[in-house]
C-alpha positions in Angstrom: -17.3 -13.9 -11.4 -16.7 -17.6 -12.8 -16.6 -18.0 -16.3 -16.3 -20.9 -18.8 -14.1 -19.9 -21.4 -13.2 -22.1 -25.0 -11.0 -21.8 -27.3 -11.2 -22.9 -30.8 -8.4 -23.8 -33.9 -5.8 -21.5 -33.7 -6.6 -20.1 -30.3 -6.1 -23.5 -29.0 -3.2 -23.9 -30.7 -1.6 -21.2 -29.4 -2.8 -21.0 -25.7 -2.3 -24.4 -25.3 -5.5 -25.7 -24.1 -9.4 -26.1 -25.5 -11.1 -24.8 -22.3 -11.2 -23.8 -18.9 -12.6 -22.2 -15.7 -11.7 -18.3 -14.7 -12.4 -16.6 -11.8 -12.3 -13.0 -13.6 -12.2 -9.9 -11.4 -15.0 -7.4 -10.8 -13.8 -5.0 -13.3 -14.2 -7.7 -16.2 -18.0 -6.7 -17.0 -17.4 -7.3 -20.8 -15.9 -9.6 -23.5 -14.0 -6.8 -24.4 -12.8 -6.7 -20.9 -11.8 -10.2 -21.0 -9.9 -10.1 -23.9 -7.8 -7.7 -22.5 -7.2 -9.7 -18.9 -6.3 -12.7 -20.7 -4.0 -10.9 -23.0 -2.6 -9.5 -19.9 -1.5 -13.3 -19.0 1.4 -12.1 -21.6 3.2 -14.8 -23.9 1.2 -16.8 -26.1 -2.0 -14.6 -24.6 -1.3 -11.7 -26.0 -0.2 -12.6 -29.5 -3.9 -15.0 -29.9 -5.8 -12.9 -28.7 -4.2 -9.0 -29.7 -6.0 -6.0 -30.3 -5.5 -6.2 -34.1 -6.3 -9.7 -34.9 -9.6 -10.7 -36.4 -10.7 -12.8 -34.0 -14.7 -13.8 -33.5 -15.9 -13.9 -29.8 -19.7 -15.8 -28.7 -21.1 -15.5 -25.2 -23.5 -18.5 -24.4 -23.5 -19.7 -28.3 -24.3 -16.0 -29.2 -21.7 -13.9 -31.3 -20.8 -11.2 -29.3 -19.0 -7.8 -29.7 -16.7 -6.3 -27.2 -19.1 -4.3 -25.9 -21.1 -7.7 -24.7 -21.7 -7.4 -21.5 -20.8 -10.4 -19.1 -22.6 -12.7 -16.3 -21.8 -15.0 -13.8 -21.2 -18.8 -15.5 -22.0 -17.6 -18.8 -19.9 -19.4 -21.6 -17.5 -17.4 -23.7 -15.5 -18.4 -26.5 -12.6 -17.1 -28.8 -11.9 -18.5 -32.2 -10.7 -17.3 -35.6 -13.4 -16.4 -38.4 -14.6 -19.3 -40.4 -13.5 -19.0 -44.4 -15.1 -21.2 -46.7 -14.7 -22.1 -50.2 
């Protein structure tokens, strides 16, 4: 499954890059699931995007939970929660 994945503020920062395309394997069938591959990248991967950091996921401009399942060239992105003030 292709995917195109984004990543905003400090996500960015710390992977390095704003956006790309992943071929995931078949066993990636949620965001939850993808979290965890790209974590398993190591480095940078698994500090931004770790089990225990608050961290906001959206599939296709939709805020999504782990449990959000996944489809071929759907759009998933990563970023920090907003604060405001």
């Amino acid at each position: 499954m292709q995917l195109e994945l984004r990543y905003f503020a400090s996500v960015r920062e710390q992977v390095g890059q704003g956006a790309e395309r992943a071929e995931v394997p078949a066993e990636v069938r949620t965001v939850g699931d993808l979290r965890a591959w790209l974590r398993g990248r190591g480095g940078a991967w698994t500090e931004a995007l770790a089990d225990g950091r608050a961290l906001r996921m959206a599939v296709d401009h939709a805020v999504a939970r782990a449990d959000t399942p996944l489809a071929d060239g759907c759009e998933v992105a990563f970023f920090p929660p907003v604060t405001g003030g």
